[in-house]
N, C-alpha and C positions, 0 to 999 in steps of 0.2 A: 566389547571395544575392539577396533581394528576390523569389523565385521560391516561389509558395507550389503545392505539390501538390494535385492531388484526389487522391478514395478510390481511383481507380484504383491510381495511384502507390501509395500508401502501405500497400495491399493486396499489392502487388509485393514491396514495402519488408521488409512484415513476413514476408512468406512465405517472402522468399529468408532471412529471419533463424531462421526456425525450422526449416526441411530444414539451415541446418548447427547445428540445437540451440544455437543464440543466443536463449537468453527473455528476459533484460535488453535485449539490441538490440533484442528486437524489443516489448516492452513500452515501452521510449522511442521508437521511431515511431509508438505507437498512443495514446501523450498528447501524443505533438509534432501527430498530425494535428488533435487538438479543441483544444491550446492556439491552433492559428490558425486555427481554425472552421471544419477538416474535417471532417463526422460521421460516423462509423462506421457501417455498411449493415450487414446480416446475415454480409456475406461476412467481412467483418474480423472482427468477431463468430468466423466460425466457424474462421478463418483463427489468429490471437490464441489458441486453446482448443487446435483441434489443437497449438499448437506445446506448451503449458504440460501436454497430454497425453503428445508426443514426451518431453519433460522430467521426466515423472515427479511432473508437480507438479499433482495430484489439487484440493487447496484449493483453489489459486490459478485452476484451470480454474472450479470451483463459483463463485466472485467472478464473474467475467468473465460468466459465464449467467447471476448474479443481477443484473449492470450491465445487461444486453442485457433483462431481464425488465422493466425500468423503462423500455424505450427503446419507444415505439409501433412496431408493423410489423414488430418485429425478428427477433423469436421464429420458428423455422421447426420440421420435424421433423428435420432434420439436427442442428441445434443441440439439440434435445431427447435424441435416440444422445449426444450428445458430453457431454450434461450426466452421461449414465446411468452411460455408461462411465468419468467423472469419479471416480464413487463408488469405483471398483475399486484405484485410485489413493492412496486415503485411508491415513494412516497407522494401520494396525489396533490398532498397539501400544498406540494411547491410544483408540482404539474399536471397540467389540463389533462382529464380523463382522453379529449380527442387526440390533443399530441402524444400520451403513450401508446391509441391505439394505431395511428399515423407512422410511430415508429417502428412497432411491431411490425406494421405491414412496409413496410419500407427496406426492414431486414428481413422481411419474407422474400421479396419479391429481388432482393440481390442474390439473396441464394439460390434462389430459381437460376438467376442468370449464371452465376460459378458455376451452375452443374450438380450441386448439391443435391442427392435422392432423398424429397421431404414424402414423408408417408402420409398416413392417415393420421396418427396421433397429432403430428405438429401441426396438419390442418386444421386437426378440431381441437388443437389449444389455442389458433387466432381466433376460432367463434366461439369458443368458453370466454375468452380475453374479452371479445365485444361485446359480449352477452351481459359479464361482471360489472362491466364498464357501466349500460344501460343503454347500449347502442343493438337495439333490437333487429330494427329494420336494417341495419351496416351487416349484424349480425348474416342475415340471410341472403344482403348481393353476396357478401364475399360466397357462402355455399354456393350462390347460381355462378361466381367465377371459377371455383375451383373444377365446380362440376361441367360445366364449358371446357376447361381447360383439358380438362381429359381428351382423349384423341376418340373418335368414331370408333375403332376398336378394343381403345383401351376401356379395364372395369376402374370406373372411381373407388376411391376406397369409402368405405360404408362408415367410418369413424366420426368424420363432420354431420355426415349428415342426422348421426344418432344423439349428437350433442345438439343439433339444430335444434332436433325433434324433441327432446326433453327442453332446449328451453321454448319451445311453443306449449308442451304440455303445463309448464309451470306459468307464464305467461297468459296463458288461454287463447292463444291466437291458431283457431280452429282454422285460417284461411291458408296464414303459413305454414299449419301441419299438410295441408291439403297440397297444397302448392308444392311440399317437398314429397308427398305421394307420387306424384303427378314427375315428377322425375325420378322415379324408381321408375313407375310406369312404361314413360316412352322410352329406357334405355334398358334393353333386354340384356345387355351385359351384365347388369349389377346385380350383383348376389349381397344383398342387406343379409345385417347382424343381428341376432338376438336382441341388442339393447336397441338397434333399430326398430324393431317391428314392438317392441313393448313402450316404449316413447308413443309412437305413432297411436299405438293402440289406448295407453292412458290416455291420451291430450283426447280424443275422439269421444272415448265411453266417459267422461269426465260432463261431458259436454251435452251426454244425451243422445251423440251421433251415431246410430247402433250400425247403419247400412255400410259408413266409410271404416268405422273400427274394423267389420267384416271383412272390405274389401281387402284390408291390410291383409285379414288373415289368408285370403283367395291369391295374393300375390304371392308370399310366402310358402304357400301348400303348392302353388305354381311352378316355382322356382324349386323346389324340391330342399326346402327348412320345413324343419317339423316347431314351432312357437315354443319358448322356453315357459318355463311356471309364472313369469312374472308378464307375459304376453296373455297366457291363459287367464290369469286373474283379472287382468283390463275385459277381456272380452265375458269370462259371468257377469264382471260388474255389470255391463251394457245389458246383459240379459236380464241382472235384476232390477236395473232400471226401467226396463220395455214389459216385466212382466212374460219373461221366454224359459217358463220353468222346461219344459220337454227339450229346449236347446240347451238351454243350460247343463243337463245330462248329462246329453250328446256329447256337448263339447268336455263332459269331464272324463267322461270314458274314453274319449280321444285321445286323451291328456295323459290318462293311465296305460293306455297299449302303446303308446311314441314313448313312453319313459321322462315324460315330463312331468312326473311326481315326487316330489322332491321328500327330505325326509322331516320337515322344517313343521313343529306342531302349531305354530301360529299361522304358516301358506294356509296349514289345512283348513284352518278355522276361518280365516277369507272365504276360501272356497263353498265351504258349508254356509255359511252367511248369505253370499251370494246366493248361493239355491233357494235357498228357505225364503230369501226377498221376492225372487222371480216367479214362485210358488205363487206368496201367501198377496202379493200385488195383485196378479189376478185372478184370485178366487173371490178378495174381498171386492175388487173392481168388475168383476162378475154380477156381485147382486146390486152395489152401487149403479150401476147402468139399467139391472132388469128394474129399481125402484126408479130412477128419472128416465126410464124411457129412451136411454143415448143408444147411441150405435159405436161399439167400438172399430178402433184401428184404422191406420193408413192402406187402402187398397197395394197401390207402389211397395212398403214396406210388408207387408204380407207376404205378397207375389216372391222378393228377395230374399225372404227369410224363410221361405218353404224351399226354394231352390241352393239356399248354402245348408242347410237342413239335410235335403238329400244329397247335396255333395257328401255332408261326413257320413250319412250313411254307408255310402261307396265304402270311404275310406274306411270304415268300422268293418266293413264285410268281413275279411281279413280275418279278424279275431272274435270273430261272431264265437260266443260260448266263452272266450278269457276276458276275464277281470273287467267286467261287461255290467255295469252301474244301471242302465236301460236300456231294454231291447225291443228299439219301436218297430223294428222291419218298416218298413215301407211306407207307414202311415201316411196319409193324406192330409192330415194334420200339421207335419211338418213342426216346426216348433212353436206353433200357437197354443197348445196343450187345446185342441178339439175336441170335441164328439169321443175321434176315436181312439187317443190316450185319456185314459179312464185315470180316474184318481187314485184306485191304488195302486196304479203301476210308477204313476209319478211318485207317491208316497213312497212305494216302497225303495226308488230309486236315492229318495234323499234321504230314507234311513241307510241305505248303504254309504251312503256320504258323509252323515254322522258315524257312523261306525270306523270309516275308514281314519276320519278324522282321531276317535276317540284313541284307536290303534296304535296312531303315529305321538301319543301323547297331547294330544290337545284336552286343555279342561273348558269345555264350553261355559259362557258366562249362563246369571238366570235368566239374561236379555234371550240369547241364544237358545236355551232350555224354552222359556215363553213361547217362541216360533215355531221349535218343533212340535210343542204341545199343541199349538196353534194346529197344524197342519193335522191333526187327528181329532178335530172334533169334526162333532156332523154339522151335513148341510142345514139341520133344522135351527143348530144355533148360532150359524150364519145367517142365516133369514130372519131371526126375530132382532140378531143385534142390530141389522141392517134395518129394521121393520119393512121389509118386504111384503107389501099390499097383497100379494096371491101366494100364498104359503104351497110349498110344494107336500105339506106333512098331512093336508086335512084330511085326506082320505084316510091313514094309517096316523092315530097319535102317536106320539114318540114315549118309550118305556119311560117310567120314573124312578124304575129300580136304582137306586145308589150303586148295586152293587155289576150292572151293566153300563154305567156312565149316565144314568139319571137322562139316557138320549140325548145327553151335550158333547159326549167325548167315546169315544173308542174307548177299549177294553183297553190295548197296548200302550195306551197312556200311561195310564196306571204303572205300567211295568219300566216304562221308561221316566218316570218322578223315581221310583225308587232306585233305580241306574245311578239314575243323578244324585241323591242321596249318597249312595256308597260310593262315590266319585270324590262327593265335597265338593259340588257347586250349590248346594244348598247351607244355606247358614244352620243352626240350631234352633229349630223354630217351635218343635213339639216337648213338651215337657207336662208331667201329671206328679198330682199330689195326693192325699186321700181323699180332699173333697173334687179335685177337680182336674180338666184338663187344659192346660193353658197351649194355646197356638200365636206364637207369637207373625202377622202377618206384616211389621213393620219392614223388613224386606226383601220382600216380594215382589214379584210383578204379578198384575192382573191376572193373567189366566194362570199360569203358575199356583197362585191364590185358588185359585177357582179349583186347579186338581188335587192341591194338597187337601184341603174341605171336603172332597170326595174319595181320597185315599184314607183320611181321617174316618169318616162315615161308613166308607166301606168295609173298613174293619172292625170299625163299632157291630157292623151287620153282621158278620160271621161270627163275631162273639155272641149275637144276641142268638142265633142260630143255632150257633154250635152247644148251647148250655138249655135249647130246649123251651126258654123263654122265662129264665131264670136269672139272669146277666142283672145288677145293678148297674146303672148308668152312673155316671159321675155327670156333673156339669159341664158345660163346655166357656171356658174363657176363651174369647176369639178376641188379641190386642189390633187394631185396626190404627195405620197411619191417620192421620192429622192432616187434609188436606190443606197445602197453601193457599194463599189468597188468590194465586195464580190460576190454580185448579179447580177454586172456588166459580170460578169467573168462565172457565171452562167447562167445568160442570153441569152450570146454569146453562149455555148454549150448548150441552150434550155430545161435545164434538170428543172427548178426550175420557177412555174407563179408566174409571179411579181402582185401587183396590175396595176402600170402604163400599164402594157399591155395588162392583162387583161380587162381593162376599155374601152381602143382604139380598141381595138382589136369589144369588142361588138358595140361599135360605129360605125363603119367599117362594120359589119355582117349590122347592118338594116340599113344602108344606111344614117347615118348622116355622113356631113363632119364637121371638127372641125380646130381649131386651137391651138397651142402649143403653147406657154411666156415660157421659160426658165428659166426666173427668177422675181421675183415682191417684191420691198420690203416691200410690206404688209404684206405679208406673210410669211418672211424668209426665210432660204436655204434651208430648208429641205422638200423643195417642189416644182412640176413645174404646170402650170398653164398649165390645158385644156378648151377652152371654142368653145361653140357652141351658135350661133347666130340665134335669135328667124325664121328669115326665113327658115333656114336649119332646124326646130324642125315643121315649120308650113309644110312644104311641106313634110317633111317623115310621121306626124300623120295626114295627111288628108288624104293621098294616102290611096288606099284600096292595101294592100300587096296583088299582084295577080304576083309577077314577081317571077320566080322558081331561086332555091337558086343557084349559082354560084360557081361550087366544088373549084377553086381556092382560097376562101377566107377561110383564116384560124382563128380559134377561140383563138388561143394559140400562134400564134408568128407573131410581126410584119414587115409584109413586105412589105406595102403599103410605099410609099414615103409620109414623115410629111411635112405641112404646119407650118413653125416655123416666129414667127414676135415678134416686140412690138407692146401687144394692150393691151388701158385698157377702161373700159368701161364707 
């Protein structure tokens, strides 16, 4: 008592009153300071606004800037944003969307004439304003005025136009994002922002547009900005859309030597994603085209995407040898994945990307897991999923050993399911009793399925091995999903691997015979029972696989006649 505050204080006062949404509290600190002839400074000004904005209370924020408008000195371009933003506030139900945005711009455009220095932010709180509103196309004159308004030497500020470009990217209006390129473009002043060129680059790779996503990045690398994490993530997407696994790479080692790796375990697991799409597109669009005979790619887009290709190579010079994901030197390739990037170079580049991923804390899904798995089988069981009329294997069959990948998968599969096992991206899915061993495959995905079945087997084999040929087998309970009617239907037109087929299907390929239960009620409905019988498992892993593979069996659809009964064990 008897203790009167300055603006300091009372700035304290009302700020801690508006972070806990007190506007009455803190509107009676802010006439208690001038009933004892504290004057309010800009700060309180903008301190006092934010809170009536925290609140909801639009009006009452427009008072407050129309107080501080009468106050000499007061007026800043902070409090100009805060007035704009004000308007979005407003109760719409008793006013026309146009007429608040009419206002808005009306008290833009007198402040311009007072002299008022409006920055970037209060410009790009009038087109957040028009944007919220639903005034799209208002949205983007007002950008082409502000950006006019700049003077020949002056730099615009980069803030509107990154609010423009996010709402093109949310909007999809591929022409407006274009059209706000195209004024970075022709004004060599402008030094665009991060949230710039990541806007621009979503709305684009969003769309499919892989050439102008680029371009974005060709401006930016021009202008001497290196793309933040969320720039880079727009431009893999576009790679895994186009199928640009060797760009794709490129651009993450880029990403790694500028320090645009963040330490964010979900970026990583975008990023991995992304790769593994750009990969696994065209490998599988690989045999897809050699079976219909198509011809891939845009010539135009080819030519563009070898030529920003070897720009990053440039840029990668540098650090040839550090934290170096892919190192294509010079290839001719460029980022088609050609000839002369070889697949396990690619491979090995995206297990580096898994890895990096795993590093940073990411837990890859078994979606995720499926892909990489994906990328490690052989071409031969590409070609049979695909049925590919001129088989590249008939000269040389493909091993059946179980314990070499049965010539479906690489060895390093195997070692990466069990990763993932000791990770805990796998559910609990193997479990054994004295008669049996139950694999439960209900969720799973397809190929996943396909390698736990030969991680299963594969061990079965060095037991049966390592005991000399003495090993009793147990049964094999394999629980198998239920397809839906959906799947059923897809099925039938062959377009979509089930797991149940998947499963029989490799059963089938190395020569185990099985049997089907339809239904068990141990188990419930939403699974059919496959089981195979210790003599059937003793007599396929003893045999030495010397019998060459049989082009009629297919890996991908069943056409073997099923053994269906009641059996329990």
């Amino acid at each position: 008592e008897g203790i009167v505050g300055d603006v300091v204080l009372y700035n304290c006062l009302i700020s801690t009153c508006g972070r806990a949404l007190n506007l009455e509290k803190a509107e009676s600190y802010f006439w208690e300071m001038q009933s004892l002839g504290v004057e309010p400074n800009s700060k309180t000004y903008s301190i006092l606004i934010h809170a009536c904005l925290s609140a909801k209370e639009g009006e009452k924020a427009l008072q407050y800037f129309r107080d501080a408008r009468e106050q000499s000195g007061v007026i800043n371009a902070h409090l100009c944003a805060q007035a704009v933003q004000a308007h979005a506030m407003l109760n719409t139900t008793k006013t026309d969307p146009g007429e608040t945005l009419e206002g808005a711009l009306k008290l833009y455009r007198e402040l311009e004439i007072e002299g008022v220095q409006i920055d970037g932010v209060a410009s790009a709180s009038l087109i957040s304003l028009a944007s919220d509103l639903g005034y799209h196309d208002r949205a983007l004159e007002i950008l082409n005025a502000i950006s006019h308004s700049a003077g020949a030497s002056e730099r615009p500020p980069p803030e509107p136009f990154a609010v423009a470009a996010d709402m093109c990217a949310k909007q999809n209006d591929i022409e407006g994002a274009k059209g706000i390129l195209r004024q970075i473009k022709d004004n060599e002043n402008f030094l665009p922002n991060h949230e710039l060129g990541a806007s621009l680059i979503n709305a684009f790779s969003k769309a499919g547009d892989l050439v102008t996503s680029f371009e974005v990045l060709e401006v930016f690398l021009a202008r001497g900005i290196v793309p933040n994490s969320y720039s880079f993530s727009g431009l893999l997407y576009a790679c895994a859309c186009a199928g640009l696994p060797v760009l794709a790479l490129k651009l993450y080692s880029l990403a790694k030597n500028t320090g645009s790796v963040t330490n964010d375990p979900s970026l990583h697991g975008v990023w991995c994603s992304s790769v593994l799409h750009a990969y696994l597109k065209t490998r599988r669009e690989k045999y897809l085209n050699k079976m219909e005979g198509t011809e891939e790619g845009d010539l135009n887009v080819d030519l563009y995407v070898k030529k920003i290709s070897l720009d990053i190579d440039e840029r990668l010079a540098p650090f040839k040898g550090k934290n170096s994901s892919f190192s294509p030197g010079s290839r001719a390739g460029g980022g088609l994945g050609g000839a002369d990037d070889t697949k396990q170079e690619i491979i090995g580049g995206i297990k580096q990307v898994y890895r990096d991923a795993v590093g940073k804390g990411y837990k890859p899904s078994v979606k995720v897991l499926d892909m990489m798995l994906e990328c490690m089988c052989t071409n031969f069981y590409m070609e049979r999923i695909q049925k590919v009329p001129d088989y590249s294997f008939q000269d040389t069959a493909p091993n059946l050993d179980v314990s070499e990948g049965a010539g479906l998968f690489e060895t390093t599969a195997f070692a990466l399911f069990e990763e993932a096992s000791e990770l805990g991206v796998l559910p609990p899915c193997v479990s054994q009793s004295d008669l049996e061993i139950k694999v439960d495959f209900r969720q799973l995905t397809p190929i996943v399925a396909e390698v736990c079945l030969l991680v299963l087997l594969r061990s079965l084999k060095r037991r049966w091995d390592s005991s000399q040929g003495k090993h009793d087998f147990k049964s094999l309970l394999l629980l198998l999903p239920r397809p839906s009617q959906e799947e059923v239907e897809e099925k039938e037109e062959g377009s979509v691997p089930l797991v149940d087929r998947k499963v029989k299907s490799l059963l089938r390929y190395i020569g185990m015979e099985y049997v089907m239960v339809d239904k068990d009620e141990r188990y419930g409905d939403d699974c059919m029972l496959c089981i195979v019988r210790p003599k059937t498992i003793k007599k396929c892993l003893s045999s030495k696989p010397e019998r060459s593979f049989e082009s009629n069996v297919s890996l991908a659809y069943g056409t073997t006649q099923e053994i269906r009964a009641d059996y329990y064990l």
